[in-house]
C-alpha positions as CSV (number, residue, x, y, z in Angstrom):
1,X,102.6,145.2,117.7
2,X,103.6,142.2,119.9
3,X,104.2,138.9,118.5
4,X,100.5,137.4,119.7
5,X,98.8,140.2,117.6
6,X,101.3,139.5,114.4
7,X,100.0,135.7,114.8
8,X,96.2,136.9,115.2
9,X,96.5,139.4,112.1
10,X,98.3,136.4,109.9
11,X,96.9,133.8,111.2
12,X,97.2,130.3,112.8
13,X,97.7,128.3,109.7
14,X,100.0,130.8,108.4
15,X,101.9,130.4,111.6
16,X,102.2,126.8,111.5
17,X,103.3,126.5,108.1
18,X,106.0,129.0,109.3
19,X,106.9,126.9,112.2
20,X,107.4,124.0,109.9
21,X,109.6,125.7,107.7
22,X,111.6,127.2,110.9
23,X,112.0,123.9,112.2
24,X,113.0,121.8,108.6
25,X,115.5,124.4,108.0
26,X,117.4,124.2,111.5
27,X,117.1,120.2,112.4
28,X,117.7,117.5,109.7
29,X,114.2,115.9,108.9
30,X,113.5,112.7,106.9
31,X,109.6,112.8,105.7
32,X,108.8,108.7,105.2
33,X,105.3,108.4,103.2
34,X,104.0,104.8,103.8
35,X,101.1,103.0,103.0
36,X,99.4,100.6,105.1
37,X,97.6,97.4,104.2
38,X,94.5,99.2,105.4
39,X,94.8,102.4,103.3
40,X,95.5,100.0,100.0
41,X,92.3,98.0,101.0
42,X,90.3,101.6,101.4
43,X,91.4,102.7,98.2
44,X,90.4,99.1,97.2
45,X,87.4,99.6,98.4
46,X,86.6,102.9,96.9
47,X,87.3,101.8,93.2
48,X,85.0,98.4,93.3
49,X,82.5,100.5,94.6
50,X,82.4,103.2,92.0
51,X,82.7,99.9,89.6
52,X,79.4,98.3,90.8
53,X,77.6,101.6,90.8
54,X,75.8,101.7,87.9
55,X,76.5,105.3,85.3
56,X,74.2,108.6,86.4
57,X,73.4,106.8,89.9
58,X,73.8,109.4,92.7
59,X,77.3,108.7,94.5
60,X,77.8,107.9,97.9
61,X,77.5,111.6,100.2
62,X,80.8,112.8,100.5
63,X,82.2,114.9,104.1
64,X,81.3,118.4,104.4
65,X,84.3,120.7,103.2
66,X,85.4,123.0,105.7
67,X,84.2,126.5,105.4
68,X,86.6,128.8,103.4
69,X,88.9,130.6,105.7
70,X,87.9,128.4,108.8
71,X,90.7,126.5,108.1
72,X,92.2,123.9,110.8
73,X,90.6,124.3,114.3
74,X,93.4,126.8,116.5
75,X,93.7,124.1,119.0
76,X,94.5,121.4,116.1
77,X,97.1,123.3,114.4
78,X,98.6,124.2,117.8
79,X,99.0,120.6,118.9
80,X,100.2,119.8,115.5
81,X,102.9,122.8,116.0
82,X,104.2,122.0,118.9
83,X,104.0,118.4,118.3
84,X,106.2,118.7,115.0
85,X,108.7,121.2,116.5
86,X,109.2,119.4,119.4
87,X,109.7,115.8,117.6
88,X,112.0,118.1,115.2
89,X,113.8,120.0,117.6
90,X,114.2,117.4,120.3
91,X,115.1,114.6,118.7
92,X,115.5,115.2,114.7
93,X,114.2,112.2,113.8
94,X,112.2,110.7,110.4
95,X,108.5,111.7,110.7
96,X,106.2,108.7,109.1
97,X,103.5,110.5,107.3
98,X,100.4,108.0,106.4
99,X,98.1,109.7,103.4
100,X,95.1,108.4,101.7
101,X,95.5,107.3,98.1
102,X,94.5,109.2,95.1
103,X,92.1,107.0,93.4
104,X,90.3,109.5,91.3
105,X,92.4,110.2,88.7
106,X,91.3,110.8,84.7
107,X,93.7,107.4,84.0
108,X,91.5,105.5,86.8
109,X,88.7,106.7,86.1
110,X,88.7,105.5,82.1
111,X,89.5,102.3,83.6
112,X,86.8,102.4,86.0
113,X,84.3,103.0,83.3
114,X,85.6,100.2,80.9
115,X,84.8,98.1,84.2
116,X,81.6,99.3,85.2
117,X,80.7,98.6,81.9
118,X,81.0,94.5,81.8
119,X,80.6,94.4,85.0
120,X,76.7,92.9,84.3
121,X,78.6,90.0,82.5
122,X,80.8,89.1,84.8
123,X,78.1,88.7,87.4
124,X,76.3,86.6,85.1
125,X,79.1,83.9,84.8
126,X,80.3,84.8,88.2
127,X,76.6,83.2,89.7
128,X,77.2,80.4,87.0
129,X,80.4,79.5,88.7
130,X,82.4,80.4,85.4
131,X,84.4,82.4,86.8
132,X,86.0,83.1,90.2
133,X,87.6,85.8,91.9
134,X,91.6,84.5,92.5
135,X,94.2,85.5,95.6
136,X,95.7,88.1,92.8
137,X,93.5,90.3,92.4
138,X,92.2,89.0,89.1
139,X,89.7,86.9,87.4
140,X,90.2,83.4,87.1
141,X,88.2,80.9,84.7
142,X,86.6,77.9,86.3
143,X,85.0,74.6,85.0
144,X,81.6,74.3,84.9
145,X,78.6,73.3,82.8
146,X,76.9,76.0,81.0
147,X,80.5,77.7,80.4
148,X,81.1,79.3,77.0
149,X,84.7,79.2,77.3
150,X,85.9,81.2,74.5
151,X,83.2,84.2,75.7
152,X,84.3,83.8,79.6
153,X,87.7,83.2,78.8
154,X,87.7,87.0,76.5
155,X,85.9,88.6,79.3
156,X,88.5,87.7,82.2
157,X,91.1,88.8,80.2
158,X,89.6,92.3,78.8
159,X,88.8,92.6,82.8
160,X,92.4,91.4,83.9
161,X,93.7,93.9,81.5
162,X,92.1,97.1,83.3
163,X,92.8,95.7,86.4
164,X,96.5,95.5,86.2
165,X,96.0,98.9,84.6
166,X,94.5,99.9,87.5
167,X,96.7,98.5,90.4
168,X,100.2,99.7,88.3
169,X,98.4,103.2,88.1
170,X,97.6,103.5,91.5
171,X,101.0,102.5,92.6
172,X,102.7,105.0,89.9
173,X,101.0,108.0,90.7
174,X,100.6,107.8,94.7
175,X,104.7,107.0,94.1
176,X,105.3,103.3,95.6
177,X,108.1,101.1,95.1
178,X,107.8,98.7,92.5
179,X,107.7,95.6,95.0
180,X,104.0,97.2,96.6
181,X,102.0,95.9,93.6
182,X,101.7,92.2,95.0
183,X,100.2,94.5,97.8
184,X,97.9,96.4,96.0
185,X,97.0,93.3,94.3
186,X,96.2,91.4,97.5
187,X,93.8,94.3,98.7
188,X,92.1,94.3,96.3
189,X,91.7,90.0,96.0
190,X,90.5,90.6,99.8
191,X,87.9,93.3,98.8
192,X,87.0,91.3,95.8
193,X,86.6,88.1,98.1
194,X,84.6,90.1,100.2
195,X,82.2,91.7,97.8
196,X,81.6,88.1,95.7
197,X,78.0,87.2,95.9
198,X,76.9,83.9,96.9
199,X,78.1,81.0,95.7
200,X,81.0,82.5,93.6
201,X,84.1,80.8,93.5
202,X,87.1,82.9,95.7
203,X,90.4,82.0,96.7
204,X,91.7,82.2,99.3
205,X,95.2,83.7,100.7
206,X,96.3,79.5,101.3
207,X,95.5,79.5,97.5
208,X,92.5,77.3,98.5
209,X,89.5,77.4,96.2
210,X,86.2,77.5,98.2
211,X,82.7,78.6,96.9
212,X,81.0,81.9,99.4
């Protein structure tokens, strides 16, 4: 049996997972898993969302899953191949590999539903200008008439609480450094900033206060 017909009979994945093996074992490779300020954002972005979408409401459509056994298109996993083996081979080098964030996890999730479930409150006292979304991440009472602030001030802190909850989860399970939470917290102060209704009180980055 020659060696194309061995591939065709395995096949290509199975191949390529052999190839990366191959090539790890005979060149020194440093795997570097970073995360961008834009994946941090998207994961941001994922967790408000399920946050504002109300319990039993049908969820956004996810991608269709690949058919079992259809695997990686051949031409895909052959560029991938040759790409890694080469980069491995030729020049031994770290590879930078950039994965999405996992954001549904059972410890997120409890905290997501603990949020979904004031989140009507907030919005109330967030369109009274009671409360405002700071540069941290976090809620942030504000003066104004109408306030209750005992009430406000026990809601932003039951909120701040599953927030940090949130953003220290996020960066223990996915594996980041320490330092990263001021960044998880800053993408999700700019999602938050973005997703503030009208006339809600945001911060900004310079730490300026400005109504949307």
């Amino acid at each position: 049996m020659t060696l194309i017909e061995r591939i065709r009979m395995w096949g290509v994945a199975n191949f390529v997972v052999m190839s990366f093996v191959v090539a790890a074992a005979c060149v020194p490779v440093t795997i570097n898993v970073n995360f961008p300020q834009q994946k941090i954002e998207g994961a941001a972005t994922k967790i408000e969302d399920m946050v504002r979408t109300p319990e039993g409401a049908p969820s956004a459509p996810q991608p269709p899953e690949p058919k079992k056994g259809s695997g990686v298109a051949p031409a895909s996993v052959a560029g991938l191949s040759h790409w890694f083996v080469g980069e491995a081979f030729g020049q031994g080098r770290d590879v930078d590999v950039v994965p999405d964030l996992k954001v549904q996890t059972p410890e997120i999730l409890r905290a997501i539903d603990s949020r979904r479930n004031r989140f009507p409150q907030i919005q109330q006292w967030m369109t009274r200008g009671c409360l405002g979304e700071n540069n941290q991440g976090l809620l942030e009472v504000r003066p104004g008439q109408g306030c209750d602030d005992g009430a406000v001030g026990r809601l932003a802190s039951d909120e701040n609480r599953d927030r940090m909850y949130i953003y220290e989860t996020l960066r223990q399970q996915n594996n980041m450094p320490p330092g990263d939470i001021e960044r998880i917290k800053r993408g999700f102060a700019k999602v938050n900033r973005d997703k503030a209704p009208g006339g809600t009180w945001v911060q900004g980055p310079d730490g300026q206060w400005t109504r949307k």
